[in-house]
Backbone and ligand atoms as CSV (ligand in chain L), in Angstrom:
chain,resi,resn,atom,element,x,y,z
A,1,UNK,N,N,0.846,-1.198,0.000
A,1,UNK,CA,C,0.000,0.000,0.000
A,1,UNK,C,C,0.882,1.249,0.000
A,2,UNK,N,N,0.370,2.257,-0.521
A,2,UNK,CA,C,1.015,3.519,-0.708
A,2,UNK,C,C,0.247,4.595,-0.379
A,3,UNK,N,N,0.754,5.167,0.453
A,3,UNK,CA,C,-0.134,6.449,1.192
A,3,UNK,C,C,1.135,8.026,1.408
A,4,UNK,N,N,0.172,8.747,0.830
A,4,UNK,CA,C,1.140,9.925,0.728
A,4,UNK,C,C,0.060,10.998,1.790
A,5,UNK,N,N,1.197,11.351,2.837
A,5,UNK,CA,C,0.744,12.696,3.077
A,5,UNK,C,C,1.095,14.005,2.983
A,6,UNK,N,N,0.107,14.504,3.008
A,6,UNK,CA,C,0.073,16.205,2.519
A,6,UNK,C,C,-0.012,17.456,3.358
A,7,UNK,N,N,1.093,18.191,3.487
A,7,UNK,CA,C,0.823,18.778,4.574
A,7,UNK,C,C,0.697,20.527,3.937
A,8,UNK,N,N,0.194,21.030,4.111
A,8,UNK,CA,C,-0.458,22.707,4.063
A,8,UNK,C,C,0.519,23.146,4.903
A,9,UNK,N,N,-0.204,24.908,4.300
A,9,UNK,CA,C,1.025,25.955,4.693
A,9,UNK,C,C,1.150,26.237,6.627
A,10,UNK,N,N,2.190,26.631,6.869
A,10,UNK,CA,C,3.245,26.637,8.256
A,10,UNK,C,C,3.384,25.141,8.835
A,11,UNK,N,N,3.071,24.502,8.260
A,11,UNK,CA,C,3.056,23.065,9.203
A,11,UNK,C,C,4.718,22.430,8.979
A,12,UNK,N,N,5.485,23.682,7.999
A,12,UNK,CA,C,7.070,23.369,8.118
A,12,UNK,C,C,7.600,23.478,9.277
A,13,UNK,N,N,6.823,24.501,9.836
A,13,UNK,CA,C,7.168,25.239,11.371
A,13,UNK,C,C,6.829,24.179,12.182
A,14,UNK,N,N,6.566,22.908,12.357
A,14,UNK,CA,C,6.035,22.413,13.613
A,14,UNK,C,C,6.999,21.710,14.149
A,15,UNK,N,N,6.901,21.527,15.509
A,15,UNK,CA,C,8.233,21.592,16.451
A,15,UNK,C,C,8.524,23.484,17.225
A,16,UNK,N,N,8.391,23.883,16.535
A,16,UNK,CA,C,8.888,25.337,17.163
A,16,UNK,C,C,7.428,26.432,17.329
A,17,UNK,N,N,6.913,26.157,16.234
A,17,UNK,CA,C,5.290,27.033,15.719
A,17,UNK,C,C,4.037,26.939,16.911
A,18,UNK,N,N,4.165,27.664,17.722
A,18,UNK,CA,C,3.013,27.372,18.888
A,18,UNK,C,C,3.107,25.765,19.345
A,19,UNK,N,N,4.062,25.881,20.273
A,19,UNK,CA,C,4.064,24.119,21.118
A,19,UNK,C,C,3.447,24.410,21.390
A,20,UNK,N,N,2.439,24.660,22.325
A,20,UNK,CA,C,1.303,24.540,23.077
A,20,UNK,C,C,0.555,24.195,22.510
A,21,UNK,N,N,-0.125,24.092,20.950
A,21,UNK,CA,C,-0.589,23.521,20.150
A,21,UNK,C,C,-0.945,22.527,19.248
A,22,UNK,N,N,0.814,22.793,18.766
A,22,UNK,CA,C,1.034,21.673,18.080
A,22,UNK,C,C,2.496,20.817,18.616
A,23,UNK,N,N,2.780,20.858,19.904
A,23,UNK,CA,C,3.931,20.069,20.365
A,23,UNK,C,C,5.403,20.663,19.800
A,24,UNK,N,N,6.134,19.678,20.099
A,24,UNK,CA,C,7.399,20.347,19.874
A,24,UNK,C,C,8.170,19.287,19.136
A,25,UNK,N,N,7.732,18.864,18.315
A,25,UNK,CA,C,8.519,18.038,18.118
A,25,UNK,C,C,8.197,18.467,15.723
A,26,UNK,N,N,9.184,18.029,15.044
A,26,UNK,CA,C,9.351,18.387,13.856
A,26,UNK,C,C,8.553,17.217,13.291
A,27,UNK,N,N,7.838,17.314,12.431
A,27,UNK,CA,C,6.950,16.525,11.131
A,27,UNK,C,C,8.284,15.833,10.398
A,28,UNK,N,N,9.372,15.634,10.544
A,28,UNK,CA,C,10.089,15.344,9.516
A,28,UNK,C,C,11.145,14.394,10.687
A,29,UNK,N,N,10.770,14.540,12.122
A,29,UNK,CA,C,11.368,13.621,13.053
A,29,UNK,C,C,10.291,12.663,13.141
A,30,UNK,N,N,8.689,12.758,13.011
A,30,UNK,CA,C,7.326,12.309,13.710
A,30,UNK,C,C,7.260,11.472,12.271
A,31,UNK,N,N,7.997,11.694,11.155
A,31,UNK,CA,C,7.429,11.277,10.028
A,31,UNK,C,C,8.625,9.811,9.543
A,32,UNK,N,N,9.689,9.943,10.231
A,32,UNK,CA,C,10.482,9.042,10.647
A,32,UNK,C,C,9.956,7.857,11.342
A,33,UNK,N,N,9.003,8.306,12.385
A,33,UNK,CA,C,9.414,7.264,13.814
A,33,UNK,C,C,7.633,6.611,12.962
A,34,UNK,N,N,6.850,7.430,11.756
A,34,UNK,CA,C,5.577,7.006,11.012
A,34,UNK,C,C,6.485,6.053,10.315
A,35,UNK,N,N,7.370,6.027,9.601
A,35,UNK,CA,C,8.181,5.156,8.287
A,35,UNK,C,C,8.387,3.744,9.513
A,36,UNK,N,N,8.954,4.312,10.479
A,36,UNK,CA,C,9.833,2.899,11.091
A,36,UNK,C,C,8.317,1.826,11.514
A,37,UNK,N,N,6.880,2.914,12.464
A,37,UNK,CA,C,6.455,1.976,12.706
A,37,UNK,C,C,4.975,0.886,11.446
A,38,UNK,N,N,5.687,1.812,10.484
A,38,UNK,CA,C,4.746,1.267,9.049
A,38,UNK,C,C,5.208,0.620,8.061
A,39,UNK,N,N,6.885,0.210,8.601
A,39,UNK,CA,C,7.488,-0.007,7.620
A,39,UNK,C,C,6.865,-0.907,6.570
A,40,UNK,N,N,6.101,-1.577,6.955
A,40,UNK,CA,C,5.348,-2.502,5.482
A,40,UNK,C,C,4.608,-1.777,4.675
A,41,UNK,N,N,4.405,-0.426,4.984
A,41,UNK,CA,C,3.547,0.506,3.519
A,41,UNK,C,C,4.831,1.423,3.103
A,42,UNK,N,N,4.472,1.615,1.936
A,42,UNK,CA,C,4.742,2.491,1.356
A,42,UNK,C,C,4.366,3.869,1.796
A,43,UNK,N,N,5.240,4.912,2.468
A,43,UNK,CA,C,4.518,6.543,3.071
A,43,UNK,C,C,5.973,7.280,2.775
A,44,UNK,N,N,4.761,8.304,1.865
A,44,UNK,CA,C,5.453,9.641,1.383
A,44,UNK,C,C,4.510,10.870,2.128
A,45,UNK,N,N,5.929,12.035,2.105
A,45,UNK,CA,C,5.787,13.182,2.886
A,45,UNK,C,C,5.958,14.299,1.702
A,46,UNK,N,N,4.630,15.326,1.763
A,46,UNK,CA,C,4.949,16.376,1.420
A,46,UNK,C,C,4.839,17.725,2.222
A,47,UNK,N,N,4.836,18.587,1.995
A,47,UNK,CA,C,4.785,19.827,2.321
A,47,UNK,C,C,4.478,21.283,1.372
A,48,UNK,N,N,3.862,21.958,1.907
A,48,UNK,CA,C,4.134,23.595,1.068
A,48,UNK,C,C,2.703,24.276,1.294
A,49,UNK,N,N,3.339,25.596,1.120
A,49,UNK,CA,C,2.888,26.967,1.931
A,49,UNK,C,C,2.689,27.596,0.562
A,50,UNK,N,N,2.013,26.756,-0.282
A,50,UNK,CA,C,1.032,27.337,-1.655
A,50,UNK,C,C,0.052,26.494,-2.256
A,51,UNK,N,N,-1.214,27.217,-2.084
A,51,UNK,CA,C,-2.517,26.325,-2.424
A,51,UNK,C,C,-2.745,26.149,-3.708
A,52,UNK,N,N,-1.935,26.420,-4.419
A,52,UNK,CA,C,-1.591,26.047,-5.958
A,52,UNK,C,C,-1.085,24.854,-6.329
A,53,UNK,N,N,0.102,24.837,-5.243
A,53,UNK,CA,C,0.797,23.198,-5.243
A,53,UNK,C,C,0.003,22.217,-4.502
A,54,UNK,N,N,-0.229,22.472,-3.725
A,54,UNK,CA,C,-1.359,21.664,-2.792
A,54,UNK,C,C,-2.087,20.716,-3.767
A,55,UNK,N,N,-3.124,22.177,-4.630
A,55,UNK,CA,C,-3.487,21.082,-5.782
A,55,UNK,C,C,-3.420,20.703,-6.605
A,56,UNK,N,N,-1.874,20.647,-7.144
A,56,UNK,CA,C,-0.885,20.191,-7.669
A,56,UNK,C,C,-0.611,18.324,-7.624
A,57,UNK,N,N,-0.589,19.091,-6.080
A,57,UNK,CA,C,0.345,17.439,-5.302
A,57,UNK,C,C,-1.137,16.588,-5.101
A,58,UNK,N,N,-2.166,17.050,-5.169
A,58,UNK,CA,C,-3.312,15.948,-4.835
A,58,UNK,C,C,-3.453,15.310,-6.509
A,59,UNK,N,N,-3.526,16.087,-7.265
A,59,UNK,CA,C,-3.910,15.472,-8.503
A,59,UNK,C,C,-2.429,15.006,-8.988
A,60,UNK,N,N,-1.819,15.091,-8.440
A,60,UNK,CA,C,-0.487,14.712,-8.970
A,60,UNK,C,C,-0.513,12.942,-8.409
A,61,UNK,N,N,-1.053,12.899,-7.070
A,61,UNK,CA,C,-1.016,11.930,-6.316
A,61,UNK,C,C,-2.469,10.682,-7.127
A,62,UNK,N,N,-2.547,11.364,-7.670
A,62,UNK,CA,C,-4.282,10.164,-8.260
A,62,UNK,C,C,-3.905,8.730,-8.229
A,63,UNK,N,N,-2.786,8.734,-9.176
A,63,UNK,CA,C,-2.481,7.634,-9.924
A,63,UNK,C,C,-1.259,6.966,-9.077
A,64,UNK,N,N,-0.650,7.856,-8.363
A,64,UNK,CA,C,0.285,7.056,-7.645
A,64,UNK,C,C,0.378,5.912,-6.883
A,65,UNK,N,N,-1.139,6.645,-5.711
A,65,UNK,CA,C,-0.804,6.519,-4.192
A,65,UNK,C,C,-2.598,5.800,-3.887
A,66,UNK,N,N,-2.422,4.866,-3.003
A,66,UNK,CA,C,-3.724,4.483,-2.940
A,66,UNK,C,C,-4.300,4.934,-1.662
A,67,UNK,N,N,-3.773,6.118,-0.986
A,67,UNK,CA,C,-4.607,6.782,-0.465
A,67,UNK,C,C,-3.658,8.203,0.234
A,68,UNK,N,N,-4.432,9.145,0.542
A,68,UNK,CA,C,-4.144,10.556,0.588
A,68,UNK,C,C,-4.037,11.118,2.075
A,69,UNK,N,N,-3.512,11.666,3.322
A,69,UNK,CA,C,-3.530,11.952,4.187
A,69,UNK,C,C,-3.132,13.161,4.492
A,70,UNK,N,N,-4.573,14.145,4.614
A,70,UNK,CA,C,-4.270,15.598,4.147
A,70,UNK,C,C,-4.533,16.604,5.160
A,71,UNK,N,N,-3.204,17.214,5.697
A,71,UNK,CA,C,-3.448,18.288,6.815
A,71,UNK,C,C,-3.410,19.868,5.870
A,72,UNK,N,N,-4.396,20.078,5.496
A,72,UNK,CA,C,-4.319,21.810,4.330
A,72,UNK,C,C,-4.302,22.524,5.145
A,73,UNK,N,N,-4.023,22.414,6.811
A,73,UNK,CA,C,-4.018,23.648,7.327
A,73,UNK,C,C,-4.661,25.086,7.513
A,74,UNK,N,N,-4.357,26.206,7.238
A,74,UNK,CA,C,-5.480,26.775,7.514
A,74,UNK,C,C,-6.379,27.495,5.539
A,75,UNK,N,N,-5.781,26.310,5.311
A,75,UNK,CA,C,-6.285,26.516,3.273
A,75,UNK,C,C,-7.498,25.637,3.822
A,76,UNK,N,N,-7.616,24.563,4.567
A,76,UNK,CA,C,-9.200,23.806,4.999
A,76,UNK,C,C,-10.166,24.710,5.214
A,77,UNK,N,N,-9.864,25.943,5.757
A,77,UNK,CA,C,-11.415,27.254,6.088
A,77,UNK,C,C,-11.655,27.560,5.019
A,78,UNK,N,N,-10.206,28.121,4.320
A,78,UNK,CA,C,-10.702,29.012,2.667
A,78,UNK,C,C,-11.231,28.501,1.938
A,79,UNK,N,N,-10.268,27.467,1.261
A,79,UNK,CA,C,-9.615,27.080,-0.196
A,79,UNK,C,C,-11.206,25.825,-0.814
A,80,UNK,N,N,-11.650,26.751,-1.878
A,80,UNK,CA,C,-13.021,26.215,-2.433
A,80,UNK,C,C,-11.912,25.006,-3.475
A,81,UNK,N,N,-11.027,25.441,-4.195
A,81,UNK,CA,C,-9.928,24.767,-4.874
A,81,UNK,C,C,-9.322,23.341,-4.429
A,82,UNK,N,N,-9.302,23.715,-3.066
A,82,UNK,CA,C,-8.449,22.640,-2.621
A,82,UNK,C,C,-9.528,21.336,-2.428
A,83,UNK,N,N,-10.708,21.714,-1.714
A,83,UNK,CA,C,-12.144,21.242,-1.565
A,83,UNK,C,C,-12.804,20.338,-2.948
A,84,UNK,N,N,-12.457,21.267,-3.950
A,84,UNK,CA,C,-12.377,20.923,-5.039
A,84,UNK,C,C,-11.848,19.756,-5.748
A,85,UNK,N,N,-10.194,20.070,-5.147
A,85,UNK,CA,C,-9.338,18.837,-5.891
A,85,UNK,C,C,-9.536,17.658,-5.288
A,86,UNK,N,N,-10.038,17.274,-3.942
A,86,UNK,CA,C,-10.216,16.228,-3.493
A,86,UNK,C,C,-11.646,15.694,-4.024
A,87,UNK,N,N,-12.631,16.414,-4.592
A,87,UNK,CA,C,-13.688,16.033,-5.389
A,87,UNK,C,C,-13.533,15.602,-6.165
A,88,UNK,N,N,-12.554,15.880,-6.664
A,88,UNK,CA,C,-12.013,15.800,-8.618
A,88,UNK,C,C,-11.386,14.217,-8.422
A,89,UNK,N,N,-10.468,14.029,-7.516
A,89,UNK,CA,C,-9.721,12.538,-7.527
A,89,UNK,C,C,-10.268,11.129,-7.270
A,90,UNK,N,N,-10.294,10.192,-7.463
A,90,UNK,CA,C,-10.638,9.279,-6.987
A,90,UNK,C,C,-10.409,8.601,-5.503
A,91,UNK,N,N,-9.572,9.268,-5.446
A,91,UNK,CA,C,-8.139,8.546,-4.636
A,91,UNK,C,C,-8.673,9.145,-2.842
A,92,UNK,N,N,-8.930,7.998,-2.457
A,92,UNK,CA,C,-9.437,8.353,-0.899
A,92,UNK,C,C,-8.454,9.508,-0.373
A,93,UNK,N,N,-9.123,10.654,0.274
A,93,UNK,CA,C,-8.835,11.387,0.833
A,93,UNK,C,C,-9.305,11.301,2.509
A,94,UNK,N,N,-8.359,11.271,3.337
A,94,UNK,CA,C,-9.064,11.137,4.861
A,94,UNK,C,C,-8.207,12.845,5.376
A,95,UNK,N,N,-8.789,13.489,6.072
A,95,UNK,CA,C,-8.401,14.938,6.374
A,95,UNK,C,C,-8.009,14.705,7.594
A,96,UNK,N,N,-6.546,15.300,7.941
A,96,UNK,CA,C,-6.471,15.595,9.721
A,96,UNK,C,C,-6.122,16.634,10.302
A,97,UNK,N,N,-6.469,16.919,11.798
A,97,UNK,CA,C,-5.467,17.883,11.833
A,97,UNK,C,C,-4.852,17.367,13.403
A,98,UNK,N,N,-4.157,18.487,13.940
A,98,UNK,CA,C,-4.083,18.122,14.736
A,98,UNK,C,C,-4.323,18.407,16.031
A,99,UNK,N,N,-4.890,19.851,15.847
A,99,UNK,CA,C,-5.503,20.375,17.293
A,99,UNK,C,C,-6.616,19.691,17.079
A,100,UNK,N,N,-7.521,20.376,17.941
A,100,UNK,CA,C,-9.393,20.335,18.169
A,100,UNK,C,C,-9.884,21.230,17.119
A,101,UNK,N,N,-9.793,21.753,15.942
A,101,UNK,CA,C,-10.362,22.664,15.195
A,101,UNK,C,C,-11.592,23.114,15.653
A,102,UNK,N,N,-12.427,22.258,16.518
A,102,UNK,CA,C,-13.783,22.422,16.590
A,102,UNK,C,C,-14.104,23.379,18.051
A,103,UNK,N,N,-12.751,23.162,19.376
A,103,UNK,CA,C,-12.476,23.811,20.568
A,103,UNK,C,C,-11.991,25.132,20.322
A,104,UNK,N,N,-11.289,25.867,18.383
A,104,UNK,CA,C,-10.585,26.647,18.655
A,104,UNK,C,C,-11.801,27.972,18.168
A,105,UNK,N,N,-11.393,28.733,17.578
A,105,UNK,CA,C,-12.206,30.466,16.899
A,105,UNK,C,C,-13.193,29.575,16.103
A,106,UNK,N,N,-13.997,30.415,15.750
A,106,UNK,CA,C,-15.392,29.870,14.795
A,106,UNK,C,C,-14.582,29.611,13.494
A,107,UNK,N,N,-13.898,30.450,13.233
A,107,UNK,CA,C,-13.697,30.124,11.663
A,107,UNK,C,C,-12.514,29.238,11.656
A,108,UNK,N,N,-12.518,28.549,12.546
A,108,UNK,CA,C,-11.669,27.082,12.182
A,108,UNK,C,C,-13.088,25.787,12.309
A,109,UNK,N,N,-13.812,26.134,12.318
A,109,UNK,CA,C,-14.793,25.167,12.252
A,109,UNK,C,C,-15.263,24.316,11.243
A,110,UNK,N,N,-15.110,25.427,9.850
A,110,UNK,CA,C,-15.605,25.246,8.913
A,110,UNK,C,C,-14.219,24.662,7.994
A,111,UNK,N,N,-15.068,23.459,7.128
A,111,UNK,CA,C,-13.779,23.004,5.957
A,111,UNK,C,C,-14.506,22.582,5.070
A,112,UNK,N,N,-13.725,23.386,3.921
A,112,UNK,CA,C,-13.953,22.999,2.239
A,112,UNK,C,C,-13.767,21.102,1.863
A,113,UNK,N,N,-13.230,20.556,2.870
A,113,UNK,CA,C,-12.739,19.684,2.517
A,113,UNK,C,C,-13.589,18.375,3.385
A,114,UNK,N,N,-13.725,18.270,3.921
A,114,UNK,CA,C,-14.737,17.280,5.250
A,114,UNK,C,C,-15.655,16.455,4.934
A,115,UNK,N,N,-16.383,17.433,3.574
A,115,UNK,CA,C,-17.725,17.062,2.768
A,115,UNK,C,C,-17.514,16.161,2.077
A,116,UNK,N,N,-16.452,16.153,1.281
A,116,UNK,CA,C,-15.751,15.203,0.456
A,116,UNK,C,C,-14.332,14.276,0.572
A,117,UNK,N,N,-14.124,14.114,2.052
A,117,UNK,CA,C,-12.907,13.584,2.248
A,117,UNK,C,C,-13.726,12.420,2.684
A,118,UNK,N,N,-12.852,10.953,3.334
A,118,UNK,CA,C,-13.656,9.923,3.095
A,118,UNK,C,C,-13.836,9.931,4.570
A,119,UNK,N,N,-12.966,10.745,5.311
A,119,UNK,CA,C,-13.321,10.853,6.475
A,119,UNK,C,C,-12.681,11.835,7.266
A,120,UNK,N,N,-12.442,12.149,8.579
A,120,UNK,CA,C,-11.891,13.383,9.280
A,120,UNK,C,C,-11.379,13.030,10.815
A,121,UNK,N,N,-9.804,13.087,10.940
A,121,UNK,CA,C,-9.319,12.746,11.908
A,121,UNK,C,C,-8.761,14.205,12.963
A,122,UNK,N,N,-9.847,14.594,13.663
A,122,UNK,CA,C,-9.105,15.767,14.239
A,122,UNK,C,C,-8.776,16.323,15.600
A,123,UNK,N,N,-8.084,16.824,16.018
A,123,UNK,CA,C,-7.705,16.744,17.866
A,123,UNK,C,C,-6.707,15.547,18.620
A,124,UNK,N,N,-6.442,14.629,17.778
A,124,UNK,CA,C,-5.701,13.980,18.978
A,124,UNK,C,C,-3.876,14.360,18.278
A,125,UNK,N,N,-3.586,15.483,18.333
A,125,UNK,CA,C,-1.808,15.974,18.123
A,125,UNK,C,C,-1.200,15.150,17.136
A,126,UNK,N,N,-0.036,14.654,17.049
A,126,UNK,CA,C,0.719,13.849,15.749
A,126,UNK,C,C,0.038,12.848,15.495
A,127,UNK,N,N,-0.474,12.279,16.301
A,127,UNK,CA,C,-0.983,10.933,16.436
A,127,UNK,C,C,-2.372,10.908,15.736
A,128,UNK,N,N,-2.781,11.741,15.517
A,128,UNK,CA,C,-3.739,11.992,14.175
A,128,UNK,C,C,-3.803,11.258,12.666
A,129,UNK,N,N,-2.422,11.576,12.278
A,129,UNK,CA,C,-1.756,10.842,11.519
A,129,UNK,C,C,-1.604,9.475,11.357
A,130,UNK,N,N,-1.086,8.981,12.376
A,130,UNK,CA,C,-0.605,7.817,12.633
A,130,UNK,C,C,-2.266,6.939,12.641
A,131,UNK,N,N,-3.454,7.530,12.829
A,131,UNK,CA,C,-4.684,7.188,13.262
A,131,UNK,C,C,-5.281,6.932,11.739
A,132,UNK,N,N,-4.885,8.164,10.520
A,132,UNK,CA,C,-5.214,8.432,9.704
A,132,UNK,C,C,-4.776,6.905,8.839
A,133,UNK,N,N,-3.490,6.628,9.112
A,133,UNK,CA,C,-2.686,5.688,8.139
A,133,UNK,C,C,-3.103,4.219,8.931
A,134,UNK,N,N,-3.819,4.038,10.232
A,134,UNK,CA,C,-4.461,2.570,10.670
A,134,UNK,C,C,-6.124,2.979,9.717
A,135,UNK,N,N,-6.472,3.787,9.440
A,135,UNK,CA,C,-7.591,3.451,8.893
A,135,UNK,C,C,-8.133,2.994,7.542
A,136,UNK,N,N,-6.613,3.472,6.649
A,136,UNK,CA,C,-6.573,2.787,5.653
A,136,UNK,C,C,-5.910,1.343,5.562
A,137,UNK,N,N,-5.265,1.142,6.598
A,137,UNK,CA,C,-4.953,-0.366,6.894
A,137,UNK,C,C,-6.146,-1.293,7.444
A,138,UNK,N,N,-6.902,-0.711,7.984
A,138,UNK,CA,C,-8.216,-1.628,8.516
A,138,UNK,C,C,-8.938,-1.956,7.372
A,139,UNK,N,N,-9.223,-1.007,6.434
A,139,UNK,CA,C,-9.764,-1.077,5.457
A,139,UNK,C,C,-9.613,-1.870,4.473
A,140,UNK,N,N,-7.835,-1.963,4.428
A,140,UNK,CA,C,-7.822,-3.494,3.232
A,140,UNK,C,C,-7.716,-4.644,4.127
A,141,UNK,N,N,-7.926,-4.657,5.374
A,141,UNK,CA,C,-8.091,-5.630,6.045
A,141,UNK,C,C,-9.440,-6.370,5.795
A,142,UNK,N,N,-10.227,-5.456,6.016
A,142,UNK,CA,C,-11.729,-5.390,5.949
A,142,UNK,C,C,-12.426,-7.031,4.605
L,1,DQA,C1,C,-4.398,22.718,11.725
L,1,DQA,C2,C,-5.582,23.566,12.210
L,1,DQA,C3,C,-5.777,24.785,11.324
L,1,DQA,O1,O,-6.860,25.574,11.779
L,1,DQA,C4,C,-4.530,25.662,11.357
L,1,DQA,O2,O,-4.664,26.735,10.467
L,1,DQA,C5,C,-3.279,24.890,11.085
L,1,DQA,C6,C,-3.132,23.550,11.636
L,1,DQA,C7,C,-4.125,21.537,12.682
L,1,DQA,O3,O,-3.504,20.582,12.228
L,1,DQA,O4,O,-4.493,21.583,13.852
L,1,DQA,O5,O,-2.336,25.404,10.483
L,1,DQA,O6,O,-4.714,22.187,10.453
């Protein structure tokens, strides 16, 4: 299995970017210790702080990857586009994040993306992720 995730703009910053939030620890150390304990899938890491590439990298991902693990960050309130590209693909999309989006300001409540993702993993910190990538494993279990 092959699962790529996608990460939206400042989430380069994490480890340093509001610990109190989002912990302290780097996506690119957390995405390591994801490889070691998955080693039987296939998991790719992206990144970027432009909603152009974003949906770039989703439609880029169609044909690759048999499933999508997508933190768009704060492009999930705006981005009708991004909402969009996960409509457009075939390719299971499951959304995470990693605070409580739903505990924080009103306008983190709302996502372009939720409606059409195959599902929504949000509030429990890195481990979101890691939650995101057992659910597509249950699934070809299933
Ligand atoms: C986030 C929540 C968004 O509201 C915020 O803009 C982020 C991170 C999260 O993972 O908790 O950048 O997607």
């Amino acid at each position: 299995m092959k699962l790529l995730i996608l990460n939206g703009p400042n989430l380069n910053l994490l480890g340093t970017r509001e610990p109190e939030k989002y912990g302290n620890k780097s996506f690119e150390n957390y995405f390591s210790e994801l490889q070691f304990k998955f080693r039987n899938i296939e998991l790719s890491y992206d990144q970027t702080n432009i909603e152009g590439e974003l949906i770039n990298m989703i439609h880029n991902a169609r044909e690759d990857f048999d499933g999508i693990i997508l933190n768009a960050a704060a492009y999930t309130h705006t981005s009708v586009g991004i909402g969009d590209a996960v409509a457009a693909v075939e390719t299971p999309v499951v959304e995470v994040h990693i605070s409580n989006t739903f505990s924080r300001e009103e306008f983190r409540h709302k996502s372009y993306i939720s409606a059409v993702a195959k599902g929504i993993i949000v509030g429990f910190g890195l481990q979101s992720y890691d939650l995101a990538i057992q659910s597509f494993l249950n699934d070809k279990n299933e």
